[in-house]
N, C-alpha and C positions, 0 to 999 in steps of 0.2 A: 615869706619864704622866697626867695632867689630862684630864679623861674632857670637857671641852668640845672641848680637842686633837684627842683620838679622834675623837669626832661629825666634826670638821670635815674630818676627813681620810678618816674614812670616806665622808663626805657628798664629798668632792672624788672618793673611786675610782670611786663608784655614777655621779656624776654623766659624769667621763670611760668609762665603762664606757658607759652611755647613749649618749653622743657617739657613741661607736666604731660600736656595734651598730648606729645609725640611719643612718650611713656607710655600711656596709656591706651594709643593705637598700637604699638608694640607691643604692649601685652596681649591685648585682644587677638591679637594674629599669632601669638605663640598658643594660646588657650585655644584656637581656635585648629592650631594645628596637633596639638598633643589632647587636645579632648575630640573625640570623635564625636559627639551628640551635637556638636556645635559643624559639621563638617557637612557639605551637600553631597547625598550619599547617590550616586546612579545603581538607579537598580536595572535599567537594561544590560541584560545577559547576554552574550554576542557567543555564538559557536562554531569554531571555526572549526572546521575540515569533516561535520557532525552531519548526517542528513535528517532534518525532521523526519519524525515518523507522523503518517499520516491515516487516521482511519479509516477502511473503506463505507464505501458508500452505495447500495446499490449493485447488482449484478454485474459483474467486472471481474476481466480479465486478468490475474498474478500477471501483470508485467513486469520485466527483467528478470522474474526468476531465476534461481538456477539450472529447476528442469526445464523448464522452457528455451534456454537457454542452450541446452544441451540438446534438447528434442531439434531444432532449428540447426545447431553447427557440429553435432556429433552423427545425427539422424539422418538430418533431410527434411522436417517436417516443419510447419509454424504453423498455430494455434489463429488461428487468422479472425474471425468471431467464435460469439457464442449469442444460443438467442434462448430464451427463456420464458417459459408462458408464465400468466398470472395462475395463482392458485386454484384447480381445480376440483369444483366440490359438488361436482355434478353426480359422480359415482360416490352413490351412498354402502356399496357392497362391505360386506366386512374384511371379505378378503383382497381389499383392492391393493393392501400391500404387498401379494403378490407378483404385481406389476412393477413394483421396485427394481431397477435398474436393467428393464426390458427394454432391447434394442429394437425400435418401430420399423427402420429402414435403416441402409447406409446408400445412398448413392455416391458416382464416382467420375471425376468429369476428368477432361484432359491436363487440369492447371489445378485442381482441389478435391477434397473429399468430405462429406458431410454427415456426421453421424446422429441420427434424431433416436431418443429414447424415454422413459420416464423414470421420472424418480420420487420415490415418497419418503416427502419431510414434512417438516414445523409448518403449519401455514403461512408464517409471519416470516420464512427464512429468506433470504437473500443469500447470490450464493460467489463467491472467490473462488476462481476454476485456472485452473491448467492439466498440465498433460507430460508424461516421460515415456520412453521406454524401458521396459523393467525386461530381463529374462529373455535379453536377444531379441525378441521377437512381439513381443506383447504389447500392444497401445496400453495405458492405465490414464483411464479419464479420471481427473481429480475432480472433485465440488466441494469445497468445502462452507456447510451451512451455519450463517450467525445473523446477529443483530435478535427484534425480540423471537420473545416466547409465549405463542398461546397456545390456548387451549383445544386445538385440532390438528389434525398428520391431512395431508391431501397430496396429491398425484400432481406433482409439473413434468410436463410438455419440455425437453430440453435437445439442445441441437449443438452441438460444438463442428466446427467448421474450421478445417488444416487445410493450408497450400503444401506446394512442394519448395522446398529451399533450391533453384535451378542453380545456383552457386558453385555448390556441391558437383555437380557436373562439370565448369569449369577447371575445375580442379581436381578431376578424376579420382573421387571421392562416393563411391556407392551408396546410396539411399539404404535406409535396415529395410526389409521387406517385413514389414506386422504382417502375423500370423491370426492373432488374437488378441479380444479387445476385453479390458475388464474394468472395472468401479473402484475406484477408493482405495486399493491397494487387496481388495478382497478377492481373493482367486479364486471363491465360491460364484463369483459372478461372471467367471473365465466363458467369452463365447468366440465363437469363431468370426476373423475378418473376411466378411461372404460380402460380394458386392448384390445387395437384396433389389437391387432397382439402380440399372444403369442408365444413366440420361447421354452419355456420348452419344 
């Protein structure tokens, strides 16, 4: 065979050889674009302009609320702590619910004011608190109780603690003067704002 023969006929296999193979990567990338199962798929979720929501945890303040919110730049008032005992189950009485949403003390300093009371819940509750004025005039302390649930009610020890928004004064803007103070939205629990123990 005539070795220029060879060359050309080699040169023709390589060259269909070529062809085939660049087919064949061609196809792959069309199959690979029109079938989806062949496709690397991101499953990272991106959310934009969205705010996670987040559980709470623990006895904690409703920050940014809307009442709060409003109690601070309508009022006068911020919600500044809260302080909350451990479950107490020293009083075995049957009427210790009773005591539910009894106001211990309020004292009342130059810069804040401090309301300590009790409240009978879940033992196991944790509690989401804030605070608005309702009716002109009326503090209404919120607690809202979750996470578990067992098997006993008992008495906490609870204290919510307001500054004054001095702001407000800047901008000759009156403070509401509360009148009275109540629980949860229940005006069965309606008590007078008495200053019970002044520390000034």
């Amino acid at each position: 065979m005539n070795k220029s023969l060879f060359n050309h006929k080699l040169f023709k296999a390589l060259l269909a050889f070529l062809i085939l193979f660049n087919c064949e990567s061609n196809t792959d990338k069309k199959d690979t674009f029109q079938n989806p199962n062949k496709e690397v798929i991101n499953d990272t979720v991106t959310l934009q302009g969205k705010k996670k929501v987040i559980a709470p945890k623990g006895n904690q303040i409703f920050e940014n609320s809307k009442k709060l919110y409003n109690l601070k730049w309508k009022n006068g008032y911020i919600l500044q702590s809260i302080n909350i005992s451990e479950c107490d189950n020293s009083n075995t009485d049957e009427d210790i619910n009773k005591l539910d949403k009894k106001i211990d003390s309020i004292t009342i300093n130059d810069d804040s004011f401090t309301i300590y009371y009790k409240a009978f819940e879940n033992c196991c509750s944790e509690f989401l608190c804030e605070a608005e004025i309702i009716n002109n005039d009326t503090l209404n302390l919120i607690y809202n109780a979750y996470g578990s649930h067992c098997f006993c009610n008992c008495l906490f020890n609870m204290s919510f603690q307001f500054s004054y928004n001095n702001k407000l004064d800047d901008i000759k803007v009156t403070k509401t003067k509360i009148k009275s103070i109540v629980f949860n939205n229940n005006l069965n629990s309606k008590v007078k704002f008495a200053n019970t123990y002044n520390t000034k």
